[in-house]
N, C-alpha and C positions, 0 to 999 in steps of 0.2 A: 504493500500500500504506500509506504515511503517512498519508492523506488516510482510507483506511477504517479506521485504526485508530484518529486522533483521532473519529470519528463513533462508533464502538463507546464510548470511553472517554466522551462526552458524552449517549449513550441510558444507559448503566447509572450514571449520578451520575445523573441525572433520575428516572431508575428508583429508584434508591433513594432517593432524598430525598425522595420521591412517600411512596417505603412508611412513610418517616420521621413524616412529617406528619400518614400517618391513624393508626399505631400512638400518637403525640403524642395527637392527638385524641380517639380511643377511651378513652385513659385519664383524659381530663379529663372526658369526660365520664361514664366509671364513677363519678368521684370525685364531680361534683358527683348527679348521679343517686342515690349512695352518704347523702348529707347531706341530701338528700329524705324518702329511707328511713329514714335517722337520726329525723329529727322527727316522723316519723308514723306508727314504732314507738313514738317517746315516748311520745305524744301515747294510746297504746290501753296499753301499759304502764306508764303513770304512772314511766317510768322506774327501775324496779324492778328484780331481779335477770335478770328474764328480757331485757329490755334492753340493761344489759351484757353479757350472752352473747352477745345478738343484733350487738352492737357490735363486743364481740372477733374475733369471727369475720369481719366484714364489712372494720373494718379493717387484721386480721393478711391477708384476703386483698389488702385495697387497696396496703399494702407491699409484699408479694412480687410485686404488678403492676408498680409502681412503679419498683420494682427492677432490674424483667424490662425494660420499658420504658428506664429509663437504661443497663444495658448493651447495648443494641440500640442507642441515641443513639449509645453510645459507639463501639461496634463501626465502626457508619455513620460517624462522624469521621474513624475511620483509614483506611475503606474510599474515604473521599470527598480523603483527604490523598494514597493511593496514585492515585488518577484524575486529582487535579492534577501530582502531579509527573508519571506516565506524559505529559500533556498538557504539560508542558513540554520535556519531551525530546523531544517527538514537532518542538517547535517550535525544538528547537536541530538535529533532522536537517534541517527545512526553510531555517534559515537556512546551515548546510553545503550545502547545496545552491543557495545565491543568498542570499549575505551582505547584498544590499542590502533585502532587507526588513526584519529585523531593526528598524529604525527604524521600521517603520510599525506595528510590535505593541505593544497595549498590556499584555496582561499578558507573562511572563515565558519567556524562553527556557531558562532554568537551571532546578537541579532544586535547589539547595540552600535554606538557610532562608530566604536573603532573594527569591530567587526565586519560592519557595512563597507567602511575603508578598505580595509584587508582584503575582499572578495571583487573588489571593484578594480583595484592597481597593486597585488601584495607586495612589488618589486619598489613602488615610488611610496605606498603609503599615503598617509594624509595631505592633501596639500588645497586647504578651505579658500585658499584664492585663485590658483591656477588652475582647476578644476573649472569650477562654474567660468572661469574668463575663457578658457581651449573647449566651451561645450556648442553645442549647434545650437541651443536657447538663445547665446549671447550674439551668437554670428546673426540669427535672424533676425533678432533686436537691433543688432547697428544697420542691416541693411535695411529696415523698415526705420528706423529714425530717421534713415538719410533721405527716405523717401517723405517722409512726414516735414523734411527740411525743405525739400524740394516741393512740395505742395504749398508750402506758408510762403514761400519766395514768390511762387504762380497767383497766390490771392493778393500778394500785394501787390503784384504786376500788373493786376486788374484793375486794382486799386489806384493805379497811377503813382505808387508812391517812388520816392527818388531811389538811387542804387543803394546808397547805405544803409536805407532802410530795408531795403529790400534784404540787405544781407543778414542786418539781424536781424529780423522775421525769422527770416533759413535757419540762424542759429540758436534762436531760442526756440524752434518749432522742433528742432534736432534733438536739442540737446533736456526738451519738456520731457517730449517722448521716452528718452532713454532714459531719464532721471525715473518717471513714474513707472516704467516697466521694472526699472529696479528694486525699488522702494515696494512693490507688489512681490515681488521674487522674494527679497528677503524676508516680506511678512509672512510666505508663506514657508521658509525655512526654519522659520520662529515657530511656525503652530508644527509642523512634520519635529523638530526637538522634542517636543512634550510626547512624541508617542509613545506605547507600552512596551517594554526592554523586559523578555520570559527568559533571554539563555544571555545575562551580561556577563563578560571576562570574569574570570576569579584575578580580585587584587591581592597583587603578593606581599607580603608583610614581612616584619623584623621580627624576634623572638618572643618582644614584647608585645606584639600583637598590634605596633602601631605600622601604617604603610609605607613603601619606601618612597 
């Protein structure tokens, strides 16, 4: 029963990281597909008013893709966080059941953080800032901010306003975007901390009973 419940828990991580990758892809390449169509609209509207509607529209929809796309990464994170730990505990019943394997496992028999760790990278270990910055959550984050820049540029292009303003439009529309996708990220690393730890590390301790 152990045995077909880690096999489930290893097809549906596969499974979704699959769906991960093309929903990934689909949107990059709307995007770039998107910037195609940008220049070759220009290129017959001389870049006129009918252009930027044609724009607004192209890239108000590429945001809400983008968007759609990072909470789907995101979702998939926590989905793919719950499959590791299920998968660790699946491997702390197996070591209750014949303690001497335990040493032959490379990832983790515990379900807590450091566990989590160990099963995820056992060779790098923890590393709580270069993880989430090297992950594809963050990658679609920056490339929908940029878009979200490039749309605040486009409204105030409409708007008539002068170039400098226009630029910072682009970079407070940029930099909102990424700000509040983060500030949501971390909220939600904050509530995933509090979850319930069944198989955490044994802490090693001195003679005295106190930790080292």
């Amino acid at each position: 029963m152990l045995a077909t419940e880690h096999w489930s828990l290893l097809a549906t991580r596969s499974t979704a990281q699959a769906e991960i990758l093309s929903r990934i892809t689909t949107f990059l390449m709307l995007v770039s597909s998107s910037i195609v169509g940008l220049a070759l609209i220009g290129q017959v509207t001389r870049f006129d008013g009918r252009f930027i509607a044609f724009a607004l529209v192209l890239l108000g929809m590429l945001v809400v893709i983008g968007t759609l796309t990072q909470m789907r990464v995101g979702n998939a994170a926590i989905e793919d966080l719950a499959h590791v730990i299920g998968m660790n505990r699946l491997r702390a019943g197996y070591v209750e059941l014949d303690p001497a394997i335990e040493r032959y496992f490379v990832t983790s028999a515990h379900d807590d953080s450091r566990g989590v760790w160990q099963t995820y990278n056992h060779l790098a270990g923890p590393r709580a800032i270069l993880q989430p910055l090297a992950s594809s959550g963050t990658f679609i984050t920056f490339v929908t901010a940029g878009l979200a820049g490039a749309f605040g540029a486009l409204v105030a292009v409409a708007l008539n306003a002068p170039g400098p303003v226009v630029g910072v439009v682009a970079a407070a529309c940029g930099v909102a975007y990424f700000g509040i996708s983060v500030m949501l990220g971390l909220r939600q690393v904050r509530r995933l901390a509090r979850r319930l730890v069944l198989f955490p590390a044994p802490v090693s301790g001195n003679a005295d009973g106190s930790a080292k």
